[in-house]
TORKOL-469381 format. One line per 8 residues: number of its first residue (from 0); for each residue x, y, z of N, C-alpha, C. Coordinates in steps of 0.05 Angstrom, whole numbers, m for minus. Each point is the difference from the previous one (the first is absolute). Last residue first. Layout:
! residues N
NUM) X,Y,Z,X,Y,Z,X,Y,Z | ...
This chain:
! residues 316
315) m174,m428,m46,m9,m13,m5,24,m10,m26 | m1,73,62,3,m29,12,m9,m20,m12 | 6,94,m36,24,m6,11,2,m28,20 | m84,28,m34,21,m9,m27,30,m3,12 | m79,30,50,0,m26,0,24,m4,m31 | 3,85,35,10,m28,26,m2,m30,m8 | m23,80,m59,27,m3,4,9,m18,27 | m87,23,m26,10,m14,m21,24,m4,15
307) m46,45,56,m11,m29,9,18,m8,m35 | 13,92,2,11,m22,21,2,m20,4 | m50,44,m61,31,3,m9,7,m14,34 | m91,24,2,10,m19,m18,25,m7,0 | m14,65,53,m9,m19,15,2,m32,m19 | 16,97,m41,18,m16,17,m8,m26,7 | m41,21,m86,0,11,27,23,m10,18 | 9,4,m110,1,m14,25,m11,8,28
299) 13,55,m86,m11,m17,m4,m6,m28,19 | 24,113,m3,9,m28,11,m20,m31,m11 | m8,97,m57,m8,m2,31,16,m32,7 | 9,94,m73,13,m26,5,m24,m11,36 | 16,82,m69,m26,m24,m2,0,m19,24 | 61,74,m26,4,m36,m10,m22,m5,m4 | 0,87,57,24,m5,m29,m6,m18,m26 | m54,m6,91,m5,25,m16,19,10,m20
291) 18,m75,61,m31,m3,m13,5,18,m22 | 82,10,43,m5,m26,m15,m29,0,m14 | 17,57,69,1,17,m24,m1,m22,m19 | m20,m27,84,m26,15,m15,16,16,m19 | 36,m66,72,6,3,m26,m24,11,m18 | 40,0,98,m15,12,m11,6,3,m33 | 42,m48,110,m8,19,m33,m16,m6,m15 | 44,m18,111,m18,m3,m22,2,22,m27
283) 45,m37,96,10,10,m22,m26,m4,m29 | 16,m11,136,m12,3,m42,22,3,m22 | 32,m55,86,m17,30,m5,m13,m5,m22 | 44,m79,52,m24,18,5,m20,25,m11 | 63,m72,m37,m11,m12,12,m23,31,14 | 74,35,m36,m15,m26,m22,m24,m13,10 | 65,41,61,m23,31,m6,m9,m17,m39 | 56,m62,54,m25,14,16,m7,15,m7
275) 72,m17,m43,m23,m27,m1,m21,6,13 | 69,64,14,m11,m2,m31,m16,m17,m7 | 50,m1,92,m24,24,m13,m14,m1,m19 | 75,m53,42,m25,m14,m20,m26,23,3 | 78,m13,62,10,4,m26,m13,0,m16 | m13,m26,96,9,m20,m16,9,13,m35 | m42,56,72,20,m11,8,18,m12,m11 | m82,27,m45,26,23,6,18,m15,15
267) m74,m46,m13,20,0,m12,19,20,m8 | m56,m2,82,7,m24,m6,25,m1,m25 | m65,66,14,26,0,7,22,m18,6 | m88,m1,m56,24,19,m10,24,3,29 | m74,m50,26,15,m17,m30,16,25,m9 | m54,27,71,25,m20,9,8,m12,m27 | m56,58,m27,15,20,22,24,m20,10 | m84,m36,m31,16,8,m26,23,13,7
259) m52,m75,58,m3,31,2,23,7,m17 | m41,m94,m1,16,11,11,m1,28,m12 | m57,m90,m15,m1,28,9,24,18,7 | m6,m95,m57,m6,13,27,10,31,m6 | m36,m80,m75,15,21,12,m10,17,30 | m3,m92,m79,9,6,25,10,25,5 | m53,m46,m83,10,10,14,m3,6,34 | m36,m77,m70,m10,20,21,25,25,12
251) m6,m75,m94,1,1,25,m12,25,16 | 13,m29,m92,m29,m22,14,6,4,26 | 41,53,m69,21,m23,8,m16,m26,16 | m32,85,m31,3,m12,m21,6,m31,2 | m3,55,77,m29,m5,m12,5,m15,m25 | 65,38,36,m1,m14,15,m28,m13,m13 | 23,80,m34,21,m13,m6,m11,m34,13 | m50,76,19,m2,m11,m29,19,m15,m1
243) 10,40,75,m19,m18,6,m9,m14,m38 | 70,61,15,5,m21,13,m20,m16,2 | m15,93,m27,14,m24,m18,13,m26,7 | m50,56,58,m12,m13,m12,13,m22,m29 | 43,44,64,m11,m18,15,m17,m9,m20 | 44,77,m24,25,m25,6,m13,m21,4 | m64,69,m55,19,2,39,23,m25,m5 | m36,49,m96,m10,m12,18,18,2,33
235) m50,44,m104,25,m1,22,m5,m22,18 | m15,24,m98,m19,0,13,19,1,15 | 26,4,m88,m23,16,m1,m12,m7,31 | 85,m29,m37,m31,m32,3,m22,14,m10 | 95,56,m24,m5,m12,15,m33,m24,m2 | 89,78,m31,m13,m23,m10,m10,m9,30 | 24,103,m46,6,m25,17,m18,m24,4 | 48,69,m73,m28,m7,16,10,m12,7
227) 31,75,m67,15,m9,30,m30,m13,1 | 27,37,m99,m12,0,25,12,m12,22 | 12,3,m105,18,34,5,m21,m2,47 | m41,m61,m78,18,13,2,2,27,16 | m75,m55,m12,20,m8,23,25,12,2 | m77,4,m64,m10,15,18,25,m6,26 | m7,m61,m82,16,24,5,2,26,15 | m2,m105,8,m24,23,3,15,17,m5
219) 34,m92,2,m15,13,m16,m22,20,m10 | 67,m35,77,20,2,m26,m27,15,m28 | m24,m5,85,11,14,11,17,14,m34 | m56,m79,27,m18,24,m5,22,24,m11 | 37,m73,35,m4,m6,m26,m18,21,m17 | 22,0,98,21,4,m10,m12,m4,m42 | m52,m24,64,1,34,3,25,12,m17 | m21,m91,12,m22,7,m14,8,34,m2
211) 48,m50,63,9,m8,m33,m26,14,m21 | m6,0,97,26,23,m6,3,m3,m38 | m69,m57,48,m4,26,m3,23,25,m18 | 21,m93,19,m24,2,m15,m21,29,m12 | 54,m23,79,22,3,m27,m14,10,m27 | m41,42,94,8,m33,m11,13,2,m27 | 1,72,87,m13,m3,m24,9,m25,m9 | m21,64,98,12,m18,m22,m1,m2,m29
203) m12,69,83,m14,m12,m13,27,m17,m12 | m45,32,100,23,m8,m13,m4,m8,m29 | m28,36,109,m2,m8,m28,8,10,m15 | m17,m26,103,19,16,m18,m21,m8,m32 | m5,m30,114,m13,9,m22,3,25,m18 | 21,m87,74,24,17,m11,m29,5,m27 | 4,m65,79,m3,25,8,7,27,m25 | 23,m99,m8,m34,5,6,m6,23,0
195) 80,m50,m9,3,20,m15,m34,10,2 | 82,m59,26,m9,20,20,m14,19,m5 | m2,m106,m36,13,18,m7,m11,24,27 | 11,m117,m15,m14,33,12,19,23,m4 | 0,m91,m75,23,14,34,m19,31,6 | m17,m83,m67,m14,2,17,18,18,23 | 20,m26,m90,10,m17,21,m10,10,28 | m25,39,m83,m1,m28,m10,16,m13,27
187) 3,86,7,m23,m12,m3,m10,m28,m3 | 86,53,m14,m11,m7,30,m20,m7,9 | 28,10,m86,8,m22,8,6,4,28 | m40,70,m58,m6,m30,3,12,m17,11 | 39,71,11,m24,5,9,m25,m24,4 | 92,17,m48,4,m1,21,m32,m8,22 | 8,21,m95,5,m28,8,m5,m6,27 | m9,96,m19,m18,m17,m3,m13,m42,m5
179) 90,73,11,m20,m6,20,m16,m9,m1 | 71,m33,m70,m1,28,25,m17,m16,22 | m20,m19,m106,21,m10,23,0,17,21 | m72,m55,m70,0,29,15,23,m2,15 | m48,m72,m44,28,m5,m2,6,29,4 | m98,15,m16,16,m39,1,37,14,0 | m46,89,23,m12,m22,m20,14,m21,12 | 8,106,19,3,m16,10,m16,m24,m23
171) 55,108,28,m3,m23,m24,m8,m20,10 | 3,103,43,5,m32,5,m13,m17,m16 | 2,92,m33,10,m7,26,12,m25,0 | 3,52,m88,m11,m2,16,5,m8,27 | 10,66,m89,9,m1,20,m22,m22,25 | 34,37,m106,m18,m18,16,10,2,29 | 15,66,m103,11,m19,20,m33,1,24 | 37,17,m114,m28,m4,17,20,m8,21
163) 26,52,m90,9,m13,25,m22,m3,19 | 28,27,m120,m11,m7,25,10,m11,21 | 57,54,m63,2,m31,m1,m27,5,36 | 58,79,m53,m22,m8,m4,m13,m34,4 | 85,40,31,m1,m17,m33,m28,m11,m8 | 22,65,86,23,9,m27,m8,m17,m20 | m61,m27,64,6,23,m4,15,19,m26 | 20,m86,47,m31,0,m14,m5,27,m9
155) 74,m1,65,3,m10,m24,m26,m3,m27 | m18,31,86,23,17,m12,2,m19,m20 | m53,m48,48,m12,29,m3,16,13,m24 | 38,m72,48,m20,m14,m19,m4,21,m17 | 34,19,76,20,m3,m18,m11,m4,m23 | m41,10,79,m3,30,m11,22,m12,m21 | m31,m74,38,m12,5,m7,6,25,m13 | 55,m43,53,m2,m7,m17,m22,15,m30
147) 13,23,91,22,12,m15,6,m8,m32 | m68,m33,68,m1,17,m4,15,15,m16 | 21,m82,31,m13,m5,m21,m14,33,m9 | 57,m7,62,16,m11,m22,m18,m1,m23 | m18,20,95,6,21,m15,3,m5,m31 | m27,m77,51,m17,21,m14,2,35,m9 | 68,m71,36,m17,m10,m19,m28,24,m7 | 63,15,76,12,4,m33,m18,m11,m15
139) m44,45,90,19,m21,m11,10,11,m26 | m88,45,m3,5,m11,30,25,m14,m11 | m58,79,m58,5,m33,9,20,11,25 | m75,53,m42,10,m3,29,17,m19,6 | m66,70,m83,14,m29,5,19,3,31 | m93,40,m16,33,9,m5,20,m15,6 | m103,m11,m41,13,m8,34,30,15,m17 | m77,m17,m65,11,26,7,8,6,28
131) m27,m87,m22,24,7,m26,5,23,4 | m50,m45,86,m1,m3,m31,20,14,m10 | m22,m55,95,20,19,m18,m13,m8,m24 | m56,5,93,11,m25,m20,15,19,m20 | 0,34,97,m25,m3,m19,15,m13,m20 | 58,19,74,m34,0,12,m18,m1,m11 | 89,m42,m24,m3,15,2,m31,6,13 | 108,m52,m35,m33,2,9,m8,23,10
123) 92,m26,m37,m4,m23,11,m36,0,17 | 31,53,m95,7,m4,26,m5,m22,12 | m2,19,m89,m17,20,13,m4,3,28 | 58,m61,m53,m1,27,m14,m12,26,13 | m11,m97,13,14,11,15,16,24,m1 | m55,m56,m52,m15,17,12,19,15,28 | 41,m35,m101,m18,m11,23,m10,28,17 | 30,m24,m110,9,9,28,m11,m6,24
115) 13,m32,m103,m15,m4,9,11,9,28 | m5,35,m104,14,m1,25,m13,m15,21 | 0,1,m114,m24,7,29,17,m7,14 | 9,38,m98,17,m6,21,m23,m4,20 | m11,15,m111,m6,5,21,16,m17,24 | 20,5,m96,m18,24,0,m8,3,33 | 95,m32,m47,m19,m5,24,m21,20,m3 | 84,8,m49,m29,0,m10,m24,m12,4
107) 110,m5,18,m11,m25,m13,m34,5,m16 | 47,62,66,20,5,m25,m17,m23,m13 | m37,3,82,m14,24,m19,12,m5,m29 | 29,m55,70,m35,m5,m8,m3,25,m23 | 81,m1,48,m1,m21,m25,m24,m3,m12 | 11,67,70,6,7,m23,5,m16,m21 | m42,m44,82,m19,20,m18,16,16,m23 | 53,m61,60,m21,m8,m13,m28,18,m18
99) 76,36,56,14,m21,m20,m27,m8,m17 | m29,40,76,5,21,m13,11,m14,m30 | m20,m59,79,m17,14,m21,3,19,m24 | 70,m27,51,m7,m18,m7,m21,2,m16 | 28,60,55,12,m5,m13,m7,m26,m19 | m52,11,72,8,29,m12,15,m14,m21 | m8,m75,53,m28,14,m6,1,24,m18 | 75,m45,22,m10,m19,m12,m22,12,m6
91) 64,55,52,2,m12,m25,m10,m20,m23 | m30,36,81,m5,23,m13,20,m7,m28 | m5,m62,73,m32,5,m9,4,24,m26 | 83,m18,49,m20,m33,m8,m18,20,m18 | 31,54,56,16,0,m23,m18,m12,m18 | m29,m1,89,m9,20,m25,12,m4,m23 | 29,m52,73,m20,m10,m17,m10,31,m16 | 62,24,51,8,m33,m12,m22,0,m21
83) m15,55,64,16,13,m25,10,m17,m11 | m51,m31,79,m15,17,m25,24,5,m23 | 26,m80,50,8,30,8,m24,8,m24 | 21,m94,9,m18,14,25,m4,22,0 | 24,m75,m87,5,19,20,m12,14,14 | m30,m68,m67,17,m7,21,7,22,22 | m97,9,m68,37,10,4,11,m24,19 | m97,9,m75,20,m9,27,31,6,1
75) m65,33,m72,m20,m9,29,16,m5,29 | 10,32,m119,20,m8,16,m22,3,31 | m42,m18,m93,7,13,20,20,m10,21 | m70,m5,m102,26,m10,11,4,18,29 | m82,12,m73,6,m14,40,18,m8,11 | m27,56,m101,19,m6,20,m17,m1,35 | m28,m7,m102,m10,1,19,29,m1,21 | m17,27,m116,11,m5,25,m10,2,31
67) m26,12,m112,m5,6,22,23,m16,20 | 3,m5,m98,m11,17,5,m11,1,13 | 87,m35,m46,m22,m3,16,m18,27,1 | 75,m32,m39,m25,m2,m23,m16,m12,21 | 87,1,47,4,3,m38,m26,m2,m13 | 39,m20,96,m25,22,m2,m3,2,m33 | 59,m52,40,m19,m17,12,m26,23,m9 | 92,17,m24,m11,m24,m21,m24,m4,14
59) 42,67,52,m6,7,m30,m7,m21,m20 | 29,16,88,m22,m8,4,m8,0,m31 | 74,m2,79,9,11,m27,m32,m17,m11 | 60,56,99,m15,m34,m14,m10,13,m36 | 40,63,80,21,m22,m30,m21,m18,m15 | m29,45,85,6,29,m20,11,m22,m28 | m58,m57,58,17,17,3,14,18,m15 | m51,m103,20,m12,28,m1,22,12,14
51) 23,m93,m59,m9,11,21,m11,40,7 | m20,m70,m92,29,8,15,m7,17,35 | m56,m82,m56,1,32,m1,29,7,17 | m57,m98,m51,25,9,10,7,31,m4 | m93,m46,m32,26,m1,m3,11,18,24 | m82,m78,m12,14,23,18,27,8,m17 | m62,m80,m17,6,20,m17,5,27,7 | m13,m85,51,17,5,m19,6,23,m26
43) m29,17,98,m19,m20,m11,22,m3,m25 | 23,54,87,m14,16,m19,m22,m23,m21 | 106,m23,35,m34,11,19,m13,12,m13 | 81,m37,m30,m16,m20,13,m24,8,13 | 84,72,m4,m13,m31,m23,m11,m15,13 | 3,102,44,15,m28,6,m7,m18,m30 | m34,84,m3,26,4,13,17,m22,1 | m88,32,m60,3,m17,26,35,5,0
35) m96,20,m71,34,7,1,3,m7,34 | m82,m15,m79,17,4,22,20,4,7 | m60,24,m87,23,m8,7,11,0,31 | m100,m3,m64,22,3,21,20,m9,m6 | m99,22,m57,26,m15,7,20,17,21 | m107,m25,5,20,20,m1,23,m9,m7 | m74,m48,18,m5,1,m25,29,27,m9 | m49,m32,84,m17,22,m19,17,m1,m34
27) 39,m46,70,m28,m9,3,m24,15,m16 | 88,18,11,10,m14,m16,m38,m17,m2 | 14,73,65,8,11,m24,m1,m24,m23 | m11,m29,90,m20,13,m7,5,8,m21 | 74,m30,32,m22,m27,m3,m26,12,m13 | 69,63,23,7,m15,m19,m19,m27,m4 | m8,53,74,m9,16,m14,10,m18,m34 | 22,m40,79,m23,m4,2,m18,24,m23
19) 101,m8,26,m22,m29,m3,m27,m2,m10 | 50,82,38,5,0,m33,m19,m30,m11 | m15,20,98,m13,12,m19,m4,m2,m35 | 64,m48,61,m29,m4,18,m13,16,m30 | 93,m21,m29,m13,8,10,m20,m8,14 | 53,m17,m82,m5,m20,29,m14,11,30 | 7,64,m85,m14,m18,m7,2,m21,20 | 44,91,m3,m7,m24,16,m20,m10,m5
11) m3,57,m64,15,1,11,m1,m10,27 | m45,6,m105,m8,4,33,25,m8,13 | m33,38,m105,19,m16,18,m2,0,32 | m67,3,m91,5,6,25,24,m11,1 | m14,m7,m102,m1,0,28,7,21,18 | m55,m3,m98,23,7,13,8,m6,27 | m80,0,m55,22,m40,m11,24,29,13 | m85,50,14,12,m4,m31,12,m16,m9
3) m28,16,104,m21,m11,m27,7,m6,m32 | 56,33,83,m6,m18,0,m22,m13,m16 | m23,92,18,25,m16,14,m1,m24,5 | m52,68,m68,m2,m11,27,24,m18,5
């Protein structure tokens, strides 16, 4: 079993939202770890120092008598405007980068690799909740990237017999959650009417808490090798209502007006902001019933729970 014999996990962006939080859990069970972090100083003091993601980087002391690897490192953000710009970006740090990292994983005798990909793999949504046999659909560079990432994973794993579990989830949310779901709370907590009454979508999430449990299932089942799942709460929810848990936690009452879903998408068509609006409005749900029926695995957090935690811990 992985990670059970006195061999370490190595997890990758360990300063991370996720790597953070899977390394707290792993070290909580008793796992040994080796974080690995980009910047010094981040990660907790016993973070070591990883070379940056890309065809050159050099991974071979950090993997030496390991025996699993979690990669959550990810190139996320570009400076540059031009798709082909930023593809580069992505396909050097994500593709390549991966690829770097798994033939070191294997040459070193990595028994298992977990990829952590996103749901944007399977597109930007759909008319029924995406499961694992969806034909993959990414959208943008970042989720081509991570897609590309993934058949790399594949091929290589492959030639050096070296297991490969990959994850794919949506929207990551818990205490100290960055992006949108900060974003969210903290329009709440300051009481600003939202346009968001009228709007009935759904949408699944998943809590850290969640993601990390699935992920750890992930390292010690061997029913996991050689699979694709996607991670999620197990339940769905509307915009409105996750707003109203949010607010609720917060002892307050959300504020949302009505406005006709039709004027909010054109609205932000005008203003550039499609993509926030089809977040805010559309669906995107999944369907983690191969997780049950593989793993075992069921979410240990209800959403509704995992929410009201993650607000009152992020304010308290």
């Amino acid at each position: 079993m992985a990670g059970l014999s006195g061999s370490p996990v190595v997890v990758t962006g360990a300063s991370g939202f996720v790597g953070g939080a899977l390394v707290r859990r792993l070290r909580a069970d008793g796992v040994p770890v080796r974080a690995v972090v980009r910047t010094p100083g981040k990660g907790g003091p016993d973070a070591l120092r990883g070379p940056a993601l890309g065809p050159d980087a050099d991974w071979s002391a950090l993997l030496a008598g390991a025996d699993a690897v979690v990669h959550t490192a990810a190139h996320v953000h570009v400076e540059a405007t031009g798709d082909e710009t930023a593809g580069s970006a992505f396909r050097v740090a994500n593709v390549e980068g991966t690829r770097r990292l798994a033939e070191q994983a294997a040459a070193a005798g990595v028994r298992r690799f977990v990829f952590i990909s996103s749901i944007g793999v399977n597109g930007p949504r759909a008319d029924h909740p995406f499961t694992e046999s969806d034909a993959p659909a990414p959208q943008g560079p970042y989720a081509r990237s991570k897609f590309e990432a993934e058949q790399v994973l594949r091929e290589v794993a492959a030639q050096a017999g070296m297991q490969w579990v990959v994850l794919r989830p949506p929207l990551v949310y818990g205490p100290a959650a960055p992006g949108n779901f900060a974003r969210l709370v903290c329009w709440m907590a300051r009481g600003v009417p939202l346009p968001l009454g009228a709007v009935h979508n759904r949408r699944t999430l998943v809590a850290i808490d969640n993601l990390v449990d699935l992920i750890v299932t992930c390292l010690h089942s061997e029913a996991a090798a050689g699979q694709v799942f996607l991670a999620g709460d197990g339940e769905s929810l509307s915009t409105p209502d996750l707003l109203r848990i949010v607010a609720q936690a917060q002892g307050r009452r959300a504020c949302l007006l009505p406005v006709p879903v039709a004027l909010l998408r054109a609205a932000a068509a005008l203003v550039g902001r499609s993509t926030d609006a089809e977040r805010l409005c559309g669906n995107l749900e999944v369907d983690i019933g191969k997780a049950r029926r593989v793993l075992g695995w069921t979410p240990p957090l209800p959403a509704h729970e995992a929410l009201r935690r993650a607000v009152v811990e992020a304010g308290s």
